[in-house]
N, C-alpha and C positions, 0 to 999 in steps of 0.2 A: 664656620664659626656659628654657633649656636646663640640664640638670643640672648640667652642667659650669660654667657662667653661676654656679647658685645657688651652687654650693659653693663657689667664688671668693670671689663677695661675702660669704659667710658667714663666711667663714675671714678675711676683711679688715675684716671688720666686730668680728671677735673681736680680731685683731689690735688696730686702733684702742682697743677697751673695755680691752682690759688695759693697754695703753699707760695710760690715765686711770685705769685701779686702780691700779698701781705709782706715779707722777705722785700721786695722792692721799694715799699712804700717806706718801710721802718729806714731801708737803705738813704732815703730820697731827703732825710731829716737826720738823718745818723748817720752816715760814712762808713762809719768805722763799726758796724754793726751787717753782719750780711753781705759782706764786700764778694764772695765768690758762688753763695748761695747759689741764685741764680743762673747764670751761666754752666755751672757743672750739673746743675736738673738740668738744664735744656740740651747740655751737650748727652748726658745721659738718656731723655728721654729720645735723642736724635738716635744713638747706638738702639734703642728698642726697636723703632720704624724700619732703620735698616735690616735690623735681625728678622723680624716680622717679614719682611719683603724677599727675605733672602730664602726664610722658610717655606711661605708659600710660594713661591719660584720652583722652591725644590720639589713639595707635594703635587704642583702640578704635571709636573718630566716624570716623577715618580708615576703619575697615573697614568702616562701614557703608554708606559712601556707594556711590551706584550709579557704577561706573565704566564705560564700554563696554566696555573689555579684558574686565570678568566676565564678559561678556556669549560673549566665545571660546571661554570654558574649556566643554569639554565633561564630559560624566559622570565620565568615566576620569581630572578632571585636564590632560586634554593642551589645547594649542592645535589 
């Protein structure tokens, strides 16, 4: 992941969490305002971390395997 990549997500990630602090607070004085808000971002952003883990799981097994192509690359990188 690329800097640019993290700070994206970070910042969308901040995004989404304040969304459910504000969403909370309104809940905490209103009931009946935001009642499942909450809970379905978090269950949603829980479905993100898992997918994230699952895929970097996978690009790591994917790197190991022996491909012939590696077999190209010479010292320098090049083909």
């Amino acid at each position: 992941m690329t800097y640019a990549q993290h700070m994206r997500f970070a910042l969308w990630l901040a995004v989404k969490t304040f969304g459910c602090t504000l969403a909370s607070l309104v809940h905490a004085f209103f009931p009946f305002f935001f009642v499942t808000h909450t809970s379905k971002t978090i269950g949603n952003l829980n479905n993100v971390f898992i997918n994230r883990n699952i895929i970097a799981k996978h690009h790591k097994k994917v790197k190991q395997i022996d491909c012939p192509v590696n077999n190209l690359i010479t010292s320098e990188g090049r083909f």
